[in-house]
N, C-alpha and C positions, 0 to 999 in steps of 0.2 A: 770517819773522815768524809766530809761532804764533797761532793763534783760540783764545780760551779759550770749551770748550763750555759752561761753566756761562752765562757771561755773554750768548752766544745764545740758550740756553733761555731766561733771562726778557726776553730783548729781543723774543722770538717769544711770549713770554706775554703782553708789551704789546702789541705790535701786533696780535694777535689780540682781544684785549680792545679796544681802539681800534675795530676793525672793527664788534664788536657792539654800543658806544659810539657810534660816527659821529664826535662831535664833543667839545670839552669848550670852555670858556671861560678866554679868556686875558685879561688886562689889560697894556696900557703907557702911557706919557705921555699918548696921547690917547686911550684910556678901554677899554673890551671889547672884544671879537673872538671868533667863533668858532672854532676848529682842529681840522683833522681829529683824532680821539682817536689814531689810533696815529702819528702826527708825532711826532719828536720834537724838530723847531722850534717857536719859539712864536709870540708878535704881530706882529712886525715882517717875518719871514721871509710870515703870511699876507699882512699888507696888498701886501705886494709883489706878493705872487701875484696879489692883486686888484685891485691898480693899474696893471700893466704885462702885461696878457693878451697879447703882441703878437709874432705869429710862435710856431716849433716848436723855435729853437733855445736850448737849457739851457745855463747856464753849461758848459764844456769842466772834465772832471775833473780834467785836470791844474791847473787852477787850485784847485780845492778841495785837490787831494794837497797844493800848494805849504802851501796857509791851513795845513792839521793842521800840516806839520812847523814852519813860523813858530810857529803858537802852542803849539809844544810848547816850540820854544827861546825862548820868551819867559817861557813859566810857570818856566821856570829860573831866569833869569837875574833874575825878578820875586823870586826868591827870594833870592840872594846878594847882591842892591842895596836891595831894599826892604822886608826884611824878609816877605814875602807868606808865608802858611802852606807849610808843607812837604808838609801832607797834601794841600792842595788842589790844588800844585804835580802832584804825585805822581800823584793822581786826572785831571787835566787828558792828563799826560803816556801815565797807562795806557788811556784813551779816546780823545785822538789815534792810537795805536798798531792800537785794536781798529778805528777807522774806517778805516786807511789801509788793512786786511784788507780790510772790508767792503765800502766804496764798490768793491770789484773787481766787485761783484756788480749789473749794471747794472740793474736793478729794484730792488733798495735805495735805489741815488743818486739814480733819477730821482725814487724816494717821496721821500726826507727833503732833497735837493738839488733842488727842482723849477725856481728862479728863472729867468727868461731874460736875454739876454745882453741883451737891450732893457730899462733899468731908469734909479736912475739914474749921472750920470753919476762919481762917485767909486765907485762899487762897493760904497755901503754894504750894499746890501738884502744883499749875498754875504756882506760879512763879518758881519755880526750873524745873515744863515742858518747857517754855519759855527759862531760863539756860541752859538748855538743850540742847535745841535744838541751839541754838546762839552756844554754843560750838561745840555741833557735826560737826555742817556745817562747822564753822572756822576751826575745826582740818581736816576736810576733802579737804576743798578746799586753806590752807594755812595750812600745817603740821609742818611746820618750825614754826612758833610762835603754842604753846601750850597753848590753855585758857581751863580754869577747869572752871567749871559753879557755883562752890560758891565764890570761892578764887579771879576771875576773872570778870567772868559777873554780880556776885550779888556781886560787894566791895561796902562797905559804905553803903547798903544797908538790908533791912530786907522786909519781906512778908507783916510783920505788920505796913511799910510806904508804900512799892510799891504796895499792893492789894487794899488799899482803894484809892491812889492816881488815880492807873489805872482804879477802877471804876465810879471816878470824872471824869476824864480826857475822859473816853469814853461816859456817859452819857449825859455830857454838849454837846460834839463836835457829837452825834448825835440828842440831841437836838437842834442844830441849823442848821444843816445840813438837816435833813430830818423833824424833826418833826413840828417847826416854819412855814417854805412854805407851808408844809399841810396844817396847821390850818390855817395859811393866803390865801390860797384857797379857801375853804369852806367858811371863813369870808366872804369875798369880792364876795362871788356869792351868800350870804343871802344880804350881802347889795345893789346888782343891782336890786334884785328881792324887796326892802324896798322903792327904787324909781322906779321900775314898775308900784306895784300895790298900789300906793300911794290912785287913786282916786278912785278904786275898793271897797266897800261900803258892808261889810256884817254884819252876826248877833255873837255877842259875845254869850261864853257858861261860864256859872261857875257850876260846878258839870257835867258836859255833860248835860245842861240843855239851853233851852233859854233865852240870858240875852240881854244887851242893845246893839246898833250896834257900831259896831268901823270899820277903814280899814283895809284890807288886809296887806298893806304896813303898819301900827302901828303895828299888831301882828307879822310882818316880823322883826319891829326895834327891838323889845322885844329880839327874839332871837340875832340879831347883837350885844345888849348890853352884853346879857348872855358869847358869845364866845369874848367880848374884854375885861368883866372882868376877863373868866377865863384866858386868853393870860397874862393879867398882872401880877394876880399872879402866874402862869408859868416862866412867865419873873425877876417876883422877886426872886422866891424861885430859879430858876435855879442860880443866883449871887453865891450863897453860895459854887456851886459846882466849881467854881475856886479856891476856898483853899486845897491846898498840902499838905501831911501830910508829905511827903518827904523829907527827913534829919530825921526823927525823929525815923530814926531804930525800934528796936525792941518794948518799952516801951514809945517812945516816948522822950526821952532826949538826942539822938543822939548818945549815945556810938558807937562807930567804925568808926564814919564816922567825916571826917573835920570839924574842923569851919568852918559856911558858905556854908559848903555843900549844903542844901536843898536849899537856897537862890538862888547858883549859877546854880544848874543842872532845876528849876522852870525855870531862868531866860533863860536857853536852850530849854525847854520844849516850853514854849514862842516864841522863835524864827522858832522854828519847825511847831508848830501849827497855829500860828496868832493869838490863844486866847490868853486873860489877865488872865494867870493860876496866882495865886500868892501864895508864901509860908506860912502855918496855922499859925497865932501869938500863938495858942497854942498847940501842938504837942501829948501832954497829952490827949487830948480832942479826937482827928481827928484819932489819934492810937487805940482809945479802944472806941467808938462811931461812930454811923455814923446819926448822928442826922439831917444833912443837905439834906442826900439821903432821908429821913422819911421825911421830911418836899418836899421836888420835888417831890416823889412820891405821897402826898395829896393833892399834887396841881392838879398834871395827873387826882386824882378821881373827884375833884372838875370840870373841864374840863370834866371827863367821865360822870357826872349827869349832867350837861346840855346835852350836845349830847345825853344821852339816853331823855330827857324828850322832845327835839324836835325833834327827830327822830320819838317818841312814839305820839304828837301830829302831823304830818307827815302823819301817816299812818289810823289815826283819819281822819283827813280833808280829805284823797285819796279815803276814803273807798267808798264801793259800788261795782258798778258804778248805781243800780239802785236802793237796797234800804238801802245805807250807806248816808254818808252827801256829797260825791260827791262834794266840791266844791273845792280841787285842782286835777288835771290830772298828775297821776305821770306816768314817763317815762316808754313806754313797754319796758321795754330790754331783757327779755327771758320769753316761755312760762312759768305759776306758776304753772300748774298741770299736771299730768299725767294721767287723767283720765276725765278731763276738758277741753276739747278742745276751746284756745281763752281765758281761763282765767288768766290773769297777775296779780301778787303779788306785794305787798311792797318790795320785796328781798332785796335791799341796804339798805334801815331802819330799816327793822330785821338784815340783819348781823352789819349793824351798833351798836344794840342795843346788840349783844351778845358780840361785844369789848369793849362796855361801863360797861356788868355785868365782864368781865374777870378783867378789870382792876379795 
C-alpha cells in the first residue's frame, strides 16, 4: 500500500499548526469542548479521554486496523443499497487506506487513537474515535466533499454491530497471523526432539518419585500430543469468530440500515481480508453476547495449562547441574545471577510460565 506524500505534507502542516494552536473548539449533542488543535478527532473521542483517564492501556491497534477496513466495506456497499454519494464513498475509502499506512507509526495512533480500553462498555467512545478521525482527515485533505463522522462514516451502522464485529475480525486475523506459526513452531521442535531421543532410555517419576523407565522421546510425544490437542481446539473454537454481527445495528434487527446490508458489506470485508468472515444467522445473539470470544479465550487457557505444566516439567528435568536431576542441558543464554558468578537459570521456562499464569 503506497503513502501518498502530498497527503502527509499537509497532515504534517496540520499538525504542526495544532501544535502552535494548542487547542480549538468543538461542539456536539451536549454543548463545546476543547480539542487539542492538531487531533484530528473531535468532541466525543475528547470527553472520553476526559471521562475514562483509567490505567495506561490504549485500545490494541488491531482493533482499530479491523474499524478502517469495516468502514471501508461499508462506505461501499452504503453506496450500491442506499444510494450514499459516490465521492464520499471514495473519499472515506482513500483515507481508511492512508490510515491503515499510518497508524504503523506508533506515535501517530497513540496521538489521534488515544482512548483506553477502560471506557464504555459497547465500544462506542472507539467507534466514533475511529469516525473521527476518517472525517477529519477527509475534510482536511478533500474539503470539497464534507463527511460528518455519524451521518456519514458510521451510515447503516451502530457501535453495538461494528465493536463486536471489529473485535472478531481482529482476533481471528491475529490469530492466524501471528499466533498459529508460533505455536506450530514450538510444536514441530518438541517433535524433532520426539524422534531424537527416541532411543534415550530413562527413569519415569510419579509424585517426583522413582517409578518405571520409559524414553525420553515417549515423554517428549506426551507433550506433542498435549500442544496438538490444544492447536485443535484453538482451531475449533476460533471458527466461531468468523460471524458478523454487522447489519445488525443497534439492537440487532437492523433498523437504519438496508436489506442485505450486513450480507453485502461481510461479503466486502471478505474480499479485503481473505478470510471466510460470514454474516451471524443471529444478530440478536452476536449484539448483546459475545459468547464465542468466551469460548476462544478458554481455549488460549486450555493451551496456556499445557505450556505451563511443560515448561514446569522443563525446568524439573534441567535442574541442578550437580545436585538437581540433571538430565536435560538447557540452553545458557544469559548469566542467572548477580551474585553467582557462571550460574544459569531456567529464564525461558519461567517467563514462559508467567504468560501461562497471565492468561
Amino acid at each position: 500500500m503506497q503513502c501518498n506524500f502530498h497527503v502527509f505534507h499537509r497532515l504534517s502542516a496540520h499538525l504542526y499548526k495544532g501544535f502552535l494552536m494548542q487547542y480549538r473548539i468543538e461542539k456536539d449533542v451536549i454543548g463545546k469542548i476543547k480539542v487539542p488543535a492538531h487531533a484530528l478527532y473531535g468532541a466525543q473521542t475528547q470527553r472520553s479521554k476526559q471521562n475514562f483517564p483509567i490505567g495506561h492501556e490504549i485500545m490494541p491497534k488491531e482493533i482499530v486496523q479491523a474499524y478502517l477496513i469495516l468502514k471501508k466495506a461499508c462506505s461501499e456497499v452504503n453506496v450500491e443499497l442506499d444510494g450514499f454519494s459516490t465521492d464520499k464513498a471514495e473519499v472515506i475509502t482513500k483515507v481508511c487506506d492512508e490510515l491503515l499506512v499510518k497508524i504503523q507509526d506508533d506515535e501517530f495512533y497513540v496521538e489521534q487513537f488515544p482512548l483506553k480500553v477502560w471506557q464504555t462498555g459497547s465500544g462506542t467512545q472507539t467507534n466514533m474515535n475511529v469516525n473521527e478521525v476518517i472525517a477529519g482527515l477527509a475534510n482536511l485533505l478533500e474539503p470539497d466533499v464534507k463527511l460528518h463522522p455519524n451521518d456519514d462514516v458510521n451510515k447503516s451502522q451502530s457501535s453495538n454491530d461494528t465493536f463486536p464485529s471489529a473485535m472478531h475480525m481482529a482476533a481471528y486475523t491475529k490469530f492466524q497471523e501471528k499466533f498459529l506459526p508460533s505455536l506450530q513452531h514450538i510444536l514441530d521442535a518438541f517433535a524433532v526432539k520426539e524422534h531424537e531421543w527416541r532411543q534415550i532410555v530413562k527413569i519415569g517419576r510419579t509424585h517426583l518419585m522413582d517409578a518405571t523407565p520409559l524414553r525420553l522421546g515417549d515423554e517428549f510425544s506426551g507433550y506433542v500430543r498435549q500442544l496438538r490437542d490444544a492447536q485443535d481446539i484453538c482451531l475449533f473454537t476460533a471458527e466461531r469468530l468468523l460471524a458478523l454481527s454487522l447489519g445488525g445495528t443497534a439492537v440487532g434487527s437492523g433498523v437504519n440500515a438496508p436489506e442485505e446490508f450486513g450480507e453485502r458489506a461481510v461479503k466486502k470485508i471478505v474480499e479485503l481480508t481473505g478470510y471466510a468472515f460470514y454474516t451471524a444467522p443471529n444478530k440478536f445473539a452476536t449484539s448483546s453476547a459475545h459468547d464465542a470470544l468466551v469460548s476462544f479465550s478458554s481455549s488460549l487457557k486450555t493451551l496456556a495449562m499445557a505450556l505451563l505444566k511443560i515448561a514446569n516439567d522443563i525446568r524439573w528435568l534441567g535442574s541442578g547441574p550437580r545436585a538437581g536431576l540433571a538430565e536435560l542441558t538447557l540452553p545458557e543464554n544469559e548469566p542467572g545471577s548477580s551474585i553467582m558468578p557462571g550460574k544459569v537459570n531456567p529464564t525461558q521456562c519461567e517467563a514462559l510460565t508467567q504468560v501461562c499464569v497471565q492468561v
